[in-house]
MIKE-675915 format. One line per 5 residues: for each residue z, x, y of C-alpha. Coordinates in Angstrom, 3 decimals, padded with zeros to 6 digits. Example, Ala and Ser with C-alpha at 12.3 -4.5 7.8 and 13.67 -1.06 7.14 Angstrom:
residues 2
007.800,012.300,-004.500; 007.140,013.670,-001.060
end
This chain:
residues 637
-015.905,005.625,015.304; -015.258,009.168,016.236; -017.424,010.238,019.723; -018.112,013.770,021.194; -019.653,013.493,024.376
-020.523,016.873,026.065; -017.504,018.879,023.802; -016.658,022.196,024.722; -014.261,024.121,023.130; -012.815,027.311,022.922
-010.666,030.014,021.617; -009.446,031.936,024.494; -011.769,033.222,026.186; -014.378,032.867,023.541; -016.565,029.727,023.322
-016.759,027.826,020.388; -018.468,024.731,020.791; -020.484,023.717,023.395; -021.828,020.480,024.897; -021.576,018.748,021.772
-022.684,015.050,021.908; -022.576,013.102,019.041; -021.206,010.081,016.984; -019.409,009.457,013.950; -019.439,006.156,012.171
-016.271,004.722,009.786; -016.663,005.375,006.412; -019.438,008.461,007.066; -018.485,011.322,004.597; -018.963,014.348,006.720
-019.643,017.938,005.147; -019.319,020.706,008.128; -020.815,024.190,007.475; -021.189,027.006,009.478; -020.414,031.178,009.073
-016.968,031.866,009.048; -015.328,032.293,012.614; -017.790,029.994,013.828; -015.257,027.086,015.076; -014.859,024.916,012.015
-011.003,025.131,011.780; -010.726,024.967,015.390; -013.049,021.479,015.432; -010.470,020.409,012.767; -007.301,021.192,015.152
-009.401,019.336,018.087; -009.404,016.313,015.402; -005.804,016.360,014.660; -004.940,016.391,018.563; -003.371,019.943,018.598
-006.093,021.063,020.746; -007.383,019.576,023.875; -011.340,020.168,025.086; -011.704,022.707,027.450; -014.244,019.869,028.663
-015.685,017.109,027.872; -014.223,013.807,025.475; -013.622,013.697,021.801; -012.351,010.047,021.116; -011.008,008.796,017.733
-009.507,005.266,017.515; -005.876,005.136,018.167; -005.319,003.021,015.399; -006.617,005.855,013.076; -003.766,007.434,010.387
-005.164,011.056,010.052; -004.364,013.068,006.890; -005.028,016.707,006.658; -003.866,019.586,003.871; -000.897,021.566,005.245
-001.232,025.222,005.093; 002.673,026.092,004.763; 005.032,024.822,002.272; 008.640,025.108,002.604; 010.974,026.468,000.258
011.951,022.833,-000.812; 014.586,021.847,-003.341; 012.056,018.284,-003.765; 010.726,017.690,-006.880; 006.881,017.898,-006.901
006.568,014.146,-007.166; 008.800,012.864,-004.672; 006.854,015.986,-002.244; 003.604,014.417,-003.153; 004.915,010.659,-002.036
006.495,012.225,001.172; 002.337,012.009,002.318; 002.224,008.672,002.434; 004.786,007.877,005.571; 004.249,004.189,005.603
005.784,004.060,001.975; 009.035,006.154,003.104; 009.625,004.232,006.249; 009.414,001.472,004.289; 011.815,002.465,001.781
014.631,003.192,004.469; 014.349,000.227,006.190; 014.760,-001.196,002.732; 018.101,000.788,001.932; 019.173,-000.435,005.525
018.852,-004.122,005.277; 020.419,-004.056,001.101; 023.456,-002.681,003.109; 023.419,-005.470,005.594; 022.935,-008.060,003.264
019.851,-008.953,005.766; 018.315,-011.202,002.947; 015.585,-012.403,005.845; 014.189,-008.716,006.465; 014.745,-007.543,002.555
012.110,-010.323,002.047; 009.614,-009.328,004.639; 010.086,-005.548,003.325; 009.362,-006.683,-000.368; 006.136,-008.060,000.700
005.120,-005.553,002.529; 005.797,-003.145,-000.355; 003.484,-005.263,-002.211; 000.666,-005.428,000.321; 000.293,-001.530,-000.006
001.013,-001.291,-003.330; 004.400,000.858,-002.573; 005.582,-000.663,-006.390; 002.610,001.441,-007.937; 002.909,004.538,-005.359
004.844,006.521,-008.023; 001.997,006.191,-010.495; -000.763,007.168,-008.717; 001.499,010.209,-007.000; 001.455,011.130,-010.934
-001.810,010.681,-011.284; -002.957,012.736,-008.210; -000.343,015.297,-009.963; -002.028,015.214,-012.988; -005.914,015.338,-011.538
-004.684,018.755,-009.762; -003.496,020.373,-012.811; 000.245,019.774,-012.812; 001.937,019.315,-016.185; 003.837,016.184,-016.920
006.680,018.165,-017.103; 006.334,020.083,-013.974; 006.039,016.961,-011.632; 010.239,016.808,-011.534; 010.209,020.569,-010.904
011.170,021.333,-007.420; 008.588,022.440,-004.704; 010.249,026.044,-004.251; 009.483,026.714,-008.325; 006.307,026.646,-007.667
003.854,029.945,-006.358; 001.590,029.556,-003.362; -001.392,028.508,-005.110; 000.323,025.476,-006.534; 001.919,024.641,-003.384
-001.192,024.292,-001.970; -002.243,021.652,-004.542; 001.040,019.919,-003.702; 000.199,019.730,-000.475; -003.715,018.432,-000.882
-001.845,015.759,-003.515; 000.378,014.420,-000.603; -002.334,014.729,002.313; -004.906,012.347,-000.753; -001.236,009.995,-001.452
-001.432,009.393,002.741; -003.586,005.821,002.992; -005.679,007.474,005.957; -008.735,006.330,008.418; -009.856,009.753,008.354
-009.119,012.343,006.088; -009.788,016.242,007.198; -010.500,018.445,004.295; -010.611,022.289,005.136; -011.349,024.297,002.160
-009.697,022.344,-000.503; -011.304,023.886,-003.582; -010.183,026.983,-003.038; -006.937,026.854,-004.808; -008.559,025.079,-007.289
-010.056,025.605,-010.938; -013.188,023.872,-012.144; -011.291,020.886,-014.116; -009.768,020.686,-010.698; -012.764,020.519,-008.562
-014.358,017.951,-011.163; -011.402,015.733,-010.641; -011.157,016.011,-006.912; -014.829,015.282,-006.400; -014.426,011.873,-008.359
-011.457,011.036,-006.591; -013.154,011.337,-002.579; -015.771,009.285,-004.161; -013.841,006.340,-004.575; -011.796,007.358,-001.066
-012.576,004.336,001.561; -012.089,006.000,004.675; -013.691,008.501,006.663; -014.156,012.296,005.009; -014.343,015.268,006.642
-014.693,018.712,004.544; -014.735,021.910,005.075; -016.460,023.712,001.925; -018.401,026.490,000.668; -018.639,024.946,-002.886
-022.579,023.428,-002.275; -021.874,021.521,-005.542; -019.346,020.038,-004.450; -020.661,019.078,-000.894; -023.637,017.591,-002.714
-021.690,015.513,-004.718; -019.184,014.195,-001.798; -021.058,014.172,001.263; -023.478,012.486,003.033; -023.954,014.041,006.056
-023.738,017.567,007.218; -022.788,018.681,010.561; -023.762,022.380,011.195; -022.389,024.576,013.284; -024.163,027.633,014.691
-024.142,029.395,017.880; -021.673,027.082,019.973; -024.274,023.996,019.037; -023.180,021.475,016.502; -026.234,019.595,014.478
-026.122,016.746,012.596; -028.148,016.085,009.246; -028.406,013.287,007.220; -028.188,013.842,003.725; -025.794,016.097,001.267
-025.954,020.003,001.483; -029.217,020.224,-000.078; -031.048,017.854,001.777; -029.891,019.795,004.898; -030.685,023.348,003.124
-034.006,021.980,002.930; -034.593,020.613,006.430; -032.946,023.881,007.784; -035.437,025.907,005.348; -038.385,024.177,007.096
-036.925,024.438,010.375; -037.003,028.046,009.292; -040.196,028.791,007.911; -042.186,027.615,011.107; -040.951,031.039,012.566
-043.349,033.624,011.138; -041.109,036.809,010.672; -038.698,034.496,009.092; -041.197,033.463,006.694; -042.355,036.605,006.083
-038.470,037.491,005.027; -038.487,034.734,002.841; -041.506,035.606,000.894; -039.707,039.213,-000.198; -037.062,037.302,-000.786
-038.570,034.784,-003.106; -040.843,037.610,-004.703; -037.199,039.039,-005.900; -036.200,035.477,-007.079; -039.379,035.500,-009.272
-039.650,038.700,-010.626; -036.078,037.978,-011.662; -036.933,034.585,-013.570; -040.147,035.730,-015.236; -038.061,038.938,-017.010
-035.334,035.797,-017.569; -037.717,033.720,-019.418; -039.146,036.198,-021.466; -035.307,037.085,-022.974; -034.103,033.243,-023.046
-036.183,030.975,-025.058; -033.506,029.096,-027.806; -029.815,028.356,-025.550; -029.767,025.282,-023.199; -028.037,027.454,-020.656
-030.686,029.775,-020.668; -032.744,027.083,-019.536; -030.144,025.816,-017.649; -030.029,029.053,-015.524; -034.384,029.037,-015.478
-033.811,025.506,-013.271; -030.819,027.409,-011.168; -033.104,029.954,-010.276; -035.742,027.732,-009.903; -033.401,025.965,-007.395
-032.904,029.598,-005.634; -036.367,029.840,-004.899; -036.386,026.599,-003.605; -033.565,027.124,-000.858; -033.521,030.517,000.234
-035.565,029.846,002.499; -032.949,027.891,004.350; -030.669,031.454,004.123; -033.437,033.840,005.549; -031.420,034.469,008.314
-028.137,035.465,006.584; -026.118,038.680,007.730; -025.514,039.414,004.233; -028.387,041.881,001.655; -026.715,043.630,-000.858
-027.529,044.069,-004.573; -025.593,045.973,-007.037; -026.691,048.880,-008.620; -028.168,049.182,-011.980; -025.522,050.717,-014.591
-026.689,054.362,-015.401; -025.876,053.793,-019.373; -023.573,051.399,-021.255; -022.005,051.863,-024.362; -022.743,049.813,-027.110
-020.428,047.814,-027.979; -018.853,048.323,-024.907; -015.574,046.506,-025.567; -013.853,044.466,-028.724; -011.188,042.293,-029.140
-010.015,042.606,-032.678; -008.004,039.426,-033.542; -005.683,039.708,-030.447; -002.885,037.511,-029.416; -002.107,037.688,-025.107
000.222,036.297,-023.183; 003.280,036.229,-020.964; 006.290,037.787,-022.298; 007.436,036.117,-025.975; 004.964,033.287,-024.646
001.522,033.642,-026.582; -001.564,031.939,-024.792; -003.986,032.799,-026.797; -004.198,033.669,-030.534; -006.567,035.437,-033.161
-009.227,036.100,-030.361; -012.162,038.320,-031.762; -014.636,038.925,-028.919; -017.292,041.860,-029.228; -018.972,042.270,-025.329
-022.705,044.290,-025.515; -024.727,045.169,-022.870; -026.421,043.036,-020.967; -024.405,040.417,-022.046; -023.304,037.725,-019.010
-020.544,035.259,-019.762; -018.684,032.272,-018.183; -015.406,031.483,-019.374; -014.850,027.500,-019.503; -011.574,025.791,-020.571
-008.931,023.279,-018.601; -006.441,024.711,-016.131; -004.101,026.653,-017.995; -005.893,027.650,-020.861; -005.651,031.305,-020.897
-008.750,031.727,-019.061; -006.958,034.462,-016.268; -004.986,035.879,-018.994; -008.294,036.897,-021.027; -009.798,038.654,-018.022
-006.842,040.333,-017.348; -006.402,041.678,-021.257; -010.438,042.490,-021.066; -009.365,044.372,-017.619; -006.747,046.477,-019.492
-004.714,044.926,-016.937; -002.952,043.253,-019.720; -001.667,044.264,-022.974; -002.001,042.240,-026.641; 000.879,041.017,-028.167
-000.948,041.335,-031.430; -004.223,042.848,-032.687; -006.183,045.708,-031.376; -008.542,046.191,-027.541; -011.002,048.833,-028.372
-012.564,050.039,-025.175; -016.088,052.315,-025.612; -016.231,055.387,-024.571; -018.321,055.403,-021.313; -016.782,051.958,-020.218
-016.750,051.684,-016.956; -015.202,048.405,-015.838; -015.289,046.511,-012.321; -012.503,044.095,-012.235; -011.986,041.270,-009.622
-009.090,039.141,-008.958; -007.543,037.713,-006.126; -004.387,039.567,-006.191; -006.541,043.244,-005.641; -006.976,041.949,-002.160
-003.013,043.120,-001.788; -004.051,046.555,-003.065; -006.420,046.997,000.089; -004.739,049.095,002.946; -004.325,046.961,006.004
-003.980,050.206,008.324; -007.349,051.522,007.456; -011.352,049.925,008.038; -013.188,049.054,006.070; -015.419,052.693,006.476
-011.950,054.395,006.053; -011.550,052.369,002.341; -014.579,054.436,001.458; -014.792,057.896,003.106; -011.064,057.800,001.445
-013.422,057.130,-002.215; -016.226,059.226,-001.554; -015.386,061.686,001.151; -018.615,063.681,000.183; -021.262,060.991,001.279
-023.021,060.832,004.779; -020.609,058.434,006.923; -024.415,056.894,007.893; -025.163,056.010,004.259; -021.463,054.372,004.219
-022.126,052.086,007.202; -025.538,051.032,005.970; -024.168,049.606,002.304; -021.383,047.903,004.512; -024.057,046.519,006.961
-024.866,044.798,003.969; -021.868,042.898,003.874; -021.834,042.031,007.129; -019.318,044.907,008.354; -021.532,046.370,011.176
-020.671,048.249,013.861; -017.158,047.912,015.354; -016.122,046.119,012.563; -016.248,048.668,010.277; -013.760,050.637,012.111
-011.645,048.393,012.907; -008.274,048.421,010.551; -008.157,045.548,008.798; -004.930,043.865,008.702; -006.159,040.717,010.741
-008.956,040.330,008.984; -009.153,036.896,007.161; -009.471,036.155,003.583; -012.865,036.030,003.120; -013.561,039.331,005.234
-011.334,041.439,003.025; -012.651,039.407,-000.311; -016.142,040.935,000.990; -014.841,044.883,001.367; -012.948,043.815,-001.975
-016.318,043.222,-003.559; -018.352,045.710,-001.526; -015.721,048.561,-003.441; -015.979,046.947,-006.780; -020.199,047.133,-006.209
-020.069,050.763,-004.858; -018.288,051.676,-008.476; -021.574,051.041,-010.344; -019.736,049.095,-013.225; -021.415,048.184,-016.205
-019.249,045.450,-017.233; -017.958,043.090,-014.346; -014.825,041.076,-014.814; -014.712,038.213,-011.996; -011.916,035.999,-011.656
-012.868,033.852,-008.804; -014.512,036.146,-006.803; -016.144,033.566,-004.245; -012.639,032.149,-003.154; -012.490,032.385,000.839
-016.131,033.279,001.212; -018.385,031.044,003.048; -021.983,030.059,002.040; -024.401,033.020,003.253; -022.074,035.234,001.412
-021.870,033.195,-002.153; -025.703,032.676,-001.872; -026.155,036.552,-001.537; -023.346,037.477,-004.038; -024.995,034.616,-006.360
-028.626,036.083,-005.783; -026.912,039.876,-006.902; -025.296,039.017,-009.491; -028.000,037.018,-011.309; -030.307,040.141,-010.705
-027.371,042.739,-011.885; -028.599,044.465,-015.283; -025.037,044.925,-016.446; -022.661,043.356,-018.497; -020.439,040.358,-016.665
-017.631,037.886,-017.993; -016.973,035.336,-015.060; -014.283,032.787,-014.255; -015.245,030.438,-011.590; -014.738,026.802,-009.846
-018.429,027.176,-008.424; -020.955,025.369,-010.102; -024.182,026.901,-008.917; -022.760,030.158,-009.218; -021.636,029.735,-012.896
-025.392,028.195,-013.542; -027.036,030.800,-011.702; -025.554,034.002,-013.585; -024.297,032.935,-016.828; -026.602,033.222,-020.046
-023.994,032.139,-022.519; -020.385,030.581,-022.114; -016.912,030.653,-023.949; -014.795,027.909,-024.330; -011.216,029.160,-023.888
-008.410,026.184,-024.853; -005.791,024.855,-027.007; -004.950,028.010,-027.850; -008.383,029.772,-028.749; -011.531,031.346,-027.649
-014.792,030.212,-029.370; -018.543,029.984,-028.185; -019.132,027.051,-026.602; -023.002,025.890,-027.915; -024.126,023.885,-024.575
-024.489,024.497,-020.847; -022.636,023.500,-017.761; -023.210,020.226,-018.245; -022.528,019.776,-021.544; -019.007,021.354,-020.607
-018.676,018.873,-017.925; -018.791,016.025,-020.636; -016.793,017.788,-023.212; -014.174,017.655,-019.939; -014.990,013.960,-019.532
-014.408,012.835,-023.094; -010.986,015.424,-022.994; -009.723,013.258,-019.997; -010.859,010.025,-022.318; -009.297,010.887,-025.311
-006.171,012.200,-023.558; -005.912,009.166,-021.588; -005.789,007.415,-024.466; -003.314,009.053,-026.297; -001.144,008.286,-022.549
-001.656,004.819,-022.841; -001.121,004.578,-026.551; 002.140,006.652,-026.155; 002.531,004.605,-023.159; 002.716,001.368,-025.172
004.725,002.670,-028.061; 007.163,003.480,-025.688; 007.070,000.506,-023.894; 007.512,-001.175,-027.001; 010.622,001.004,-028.375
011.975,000.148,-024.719; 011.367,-003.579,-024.763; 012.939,-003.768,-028.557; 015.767,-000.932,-027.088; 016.262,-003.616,-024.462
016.766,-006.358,-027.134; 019.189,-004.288,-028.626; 021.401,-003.077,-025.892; 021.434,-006.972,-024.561; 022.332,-008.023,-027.938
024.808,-005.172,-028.242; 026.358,-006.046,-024.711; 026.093,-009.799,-025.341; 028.382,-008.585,-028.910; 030.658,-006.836,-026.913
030.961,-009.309,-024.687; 031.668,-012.080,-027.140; 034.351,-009.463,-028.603; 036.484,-009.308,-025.123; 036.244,-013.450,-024.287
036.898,-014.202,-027.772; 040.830,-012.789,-027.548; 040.927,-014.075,-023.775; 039.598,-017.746,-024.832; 042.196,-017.782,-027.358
045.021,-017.056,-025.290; 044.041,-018.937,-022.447; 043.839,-021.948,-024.557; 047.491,-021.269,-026.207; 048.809,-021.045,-022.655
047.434,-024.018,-021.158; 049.079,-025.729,-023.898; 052.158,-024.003,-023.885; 051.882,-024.073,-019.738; 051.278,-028.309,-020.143
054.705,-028.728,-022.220; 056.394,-026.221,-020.764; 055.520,-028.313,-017.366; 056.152,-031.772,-018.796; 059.574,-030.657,-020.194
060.493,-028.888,-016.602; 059.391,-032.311,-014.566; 061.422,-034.490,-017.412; 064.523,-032.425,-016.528; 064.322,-032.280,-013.045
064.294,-035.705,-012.930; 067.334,-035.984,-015.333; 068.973,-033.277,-013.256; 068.210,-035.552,-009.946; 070.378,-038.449,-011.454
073.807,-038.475,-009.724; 075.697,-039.515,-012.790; 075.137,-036.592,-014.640; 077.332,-035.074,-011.814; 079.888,-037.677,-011.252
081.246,-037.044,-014.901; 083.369,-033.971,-015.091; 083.749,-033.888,-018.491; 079.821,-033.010,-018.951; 079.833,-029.732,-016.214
078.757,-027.536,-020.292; 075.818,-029.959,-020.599; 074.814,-029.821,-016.730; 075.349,-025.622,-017.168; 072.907,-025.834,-020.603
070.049,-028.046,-018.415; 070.023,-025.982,-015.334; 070.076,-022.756,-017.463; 067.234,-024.405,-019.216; 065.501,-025.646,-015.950
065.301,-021.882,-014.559; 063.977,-020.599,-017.917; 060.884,-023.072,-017.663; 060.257,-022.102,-014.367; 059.976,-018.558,-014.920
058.187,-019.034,-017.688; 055.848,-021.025,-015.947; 055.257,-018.757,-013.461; 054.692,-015.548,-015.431; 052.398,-017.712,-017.699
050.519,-019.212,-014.545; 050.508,-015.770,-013.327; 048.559,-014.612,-016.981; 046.079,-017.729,-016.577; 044.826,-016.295,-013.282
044.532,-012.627,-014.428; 042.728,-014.033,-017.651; 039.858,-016.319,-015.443; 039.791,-012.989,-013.450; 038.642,-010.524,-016.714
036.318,-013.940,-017.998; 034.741,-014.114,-014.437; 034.091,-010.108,-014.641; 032.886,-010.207,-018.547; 030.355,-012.986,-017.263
028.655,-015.632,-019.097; 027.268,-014.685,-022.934
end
């Protein structure tokens, strides 16, 4: 098992972690939370033995193989596949040594290595490396693709396929969703449930803790807690940890007043969709667990529109895409006000490339975008994080914007979004992802939109700050299409969703759920076509098999046929040719035949004859032994 006992650790001079005391068990699947810059990463370094205690003992068994997700990814010629195998080390050592003892001819150790292979299923390792490929989104096509092809986002996946294709004790998880889309995030959260070893995760996705975890460990000021239970079991011990503190009760109640006032004018506009009831229970679950977020840094909400066109925006039978490349094709789309949709579909779909096109970000290759008159759009994406100024603060991004409003009213809506004090003057090229995915949001917010375009927007931000973006958005009275791997979120805001794949954007009649079974029964039916297509081809190979041995044994049969022939003519002509040679060597041994004068022609004709056998018999000895040599290398029909 993994034991702290008395843990401290720091960054620098700043403390971390301290006097932690606690003990992990094999097989415990461990879900640690805590505000960003808290000490999760550095807890995770500790782990992996690149960081010692400042004091105290963190022991993990020795024995232990630890797998974590690299955060850099060289520029490597590697196809994807072979990149994704490279994670499990056991496999490649194996492999060598293999390659080493075939050119030994060590028979003895090419035996042991076989079985070995066997014991860890090395034969299989290149189909579940094209599984794991698959699960994370990667074509079939684009698993022989090497790893520099690839952008940064999908070299991220490569690397979480190759830390899940190591055979680890404990595997360290730090944000692994976040490169990830929901088909993704579905897949990856079936796959750790089947994982045998020990999990730890780092994760702001609360579905996805509840549905992999069974423990969290908290950390908050320098203490770390352990809870039994997945995320919401421990949002709802925390909540009435919480609520025994009056003023923090007192918070909640406003809070929860909001949450209600919110579902009653919800339940009076929903009454047919099961999503709209869908999003009634999310709420419902809101009320339930802010209390265990009373004390968040984060209170923002977003501003009521001050008039939206109507309709706001139509697609008119539009075709988008990437160069000659059409993604999507005949789309007709018509967004009114009020209106609050989730776009659903399998990685790849188009799902990006429709926010972009309702953005105006992206032009149709065919048909018409009509944009209203009044329009005022609010468009998130993670590439507008490069458009932010790393020189400048966050207060400098907006007295830049509005350079009439009172710098006090600036630093109050930032307060809300946790940029207080020094922070907000502080430039903010250092800042991490999630910090400047907060001031990216905080400017979209300040714009007033009435019709929100999120792609992603709670990639990078930890859990206080999805719960309060979640509770804003579902009370925004605007207009809002939304892409997004977060479950609760997606439940929380959405009234209605689109189904955006194979080519085409339609309604999709069903909820969350329902999607998550229309993915289920995709997987099904496209696993089956695999393994049908799988044994069709096996079968063409096993019958093209047939053929090419036939076709070789043919071709074979066509070379010894000629050779057979002539060896068989020479061994007879070889046996007379050798009987008549030993005949007149033995009549050219006689002493007679030399005594006699008078026969020196006839002794001339025999031992002219005698030295034409013997060079016949050699050349035609000569021809037998190159013949056995091409029958030896035709082989056996």
């Amino acid at each position: 098992m993994i034991l702290f006992r008395n843990l401290v650790l720091a960054r620098g001079a700043k403390r971390l972690i301290d006097s932690a005391s606690l003990q992990i068990h094999p097989g415990w699947r461990i879900g640690l939370v805590g505000a960003n810059g808290s000490g999760k990463s550095t807890l995770f370094a500790a782990l992996r033995g690149l960081l010692h205690a400042d004091s105290g003992d963190l022991e993990i068994p020795a024995a232990w193989t630890i797998a974590h997700v690299a955060q850099e990814t060289p520029a490597l010629d590697t196809p994807a596949i072979e990149y994704a195998l490279d994670g499990d080390a056991e496999l490649r050592q194996l492999e060598a040594d293999l390659r080493a003892a075939e050119s030994a001819h060590d028979g003895h150790k090419i035996g042991e290595l076989h079985a070995r292979l066997q014991e860890i299923d090395g034969y299989g390792a290149r189909a579940r490396a094209a599984a794991l490929l698959d699960g994370l989104g990667f074509l079939p096509d684009e698993i022989e693709r090497p790893v520099a092809s690839f952008s940064g986002g999908w070299r991220m996946r490569l690397n979480l396929a190759q830390a899940l294709m190591c055979r680890s004790d404990l595997l360290l998880l730090d944000e692994p969703t976040n490169h990830l889309d929901l088909d993704a995030v579905i897949w990856l959260e079936k796959w750790l449930a089947s994982y045998r070893g020990t999990l730890m995760l780092i994760s702001h996705d609360r579905d996805f803790l509840d549905g992999t975890v069974d423990h969290i460990l908290y950390l908050a000021d320098q203490k770390l807690t352990l809870y039994s239970g997945n995320y919401s079991d421990f949002e709802g011990q925390k909540a009435a940890q919480l609520a025994q503190q009056q003023a923090m009760f007192e918070r909640q109640q406003r809070e929860i007043a909001h949450l209600e006032s919110y579902i009653n004018r919800f339940r009076a506009k929903a009454t047919k969709a099961r999503q709209a009831q869908s999003r009634i229970k999310a709420l419902d679950r809101m009320e339930r667990i802010a209390a265990a977020h009373v004390d968040t840094p984060f209170d923002f909400t977003i501003p009521a529109p001050q008039r939206a066109p109507d309709p706001m925006l139509v697609l008119d039978n539009v075709a988008a895409g990437y160069g000659d490349k059409r993604v999507l094709e005949g789309v007709k789309l018509t967004l009114r006000p009020g209106m609050r949709i989730g776009l659903l579909g399998p990685n790849g779909a188009g799902k990006s490339t429709l926010i972009r096109l309702l953005a105006g970000e992206a032009a149709p290759l065919a048909g018409e975008r009509i944009e209203a008159k009044g329009l005022a759009v609010g468009y998130f994406a993670q590439h507008q994080l490069e458009h932010l100024r790393p020189d400048e603060s966050p207060l400098a991004h907006f007295t830049r914007r509005e350079p009439q409003t009172r710098e006090q009213e600036l630093r109050d809506y930032l307060g809300g979004f946790d940029f207080r004090g020094g922070m907000a003057d502080t430039p903010i090229g250092p800042f991490s992802g999630g910090e400047k995915a907060r001031l990216a949001l905080a400017l979209l917010v300040r714009g007033q939109p009435n019709l929100m375009l999120l792609d992603e927007p709670t990639n990078h931000l930890d859990l206080e700050m999805r719960h309060a973006l979640t509770k804003a958005l579902a009370e925004y009275e605007g207009s809002m299409v939304l892409v997004s791997h977060d479950r609760a979120l997606l439940r929380t805001v959405c009234d209605a969703f689109l189904l955006v794949a194979d080519g085409k954007v339609e309604a999709f009649d069903g909820d969350l759920d329902d999607y998550l079974a229309w993915l289920d029964a995709r997987r099904a039916r496209t696993a089956a076509v695999n393994v049908d297509t799988t044994a069709q081809q096996d079968k063409a190979a096993r019958l093209q098999a047939r053929a090419d041995e036939k076709a070789e044994r043919q071709t074979k049969l066509n070379r010894r046929r000629p050779l057979t022939k002539e060896l068989e003519q020479l061994e007879r002509k070889l046996e007379g040719w050798n009987g008549e040679k030993k005949l007149l060597d033995q009549r050219l041994a006689d002493p007679a035949l030399y005594a006699n004068k008078a026969d020196s022609t006839q002794l001339q004709t025999l031992l002219k004859r005698q030295a034409e056998l013997a060079v016949m018999i050699e050349e035609g000895e000569l021809r037998w032994l190159e013949i056995h040599t091409e029958l030896e290398e035709i082989g056996e029909v």
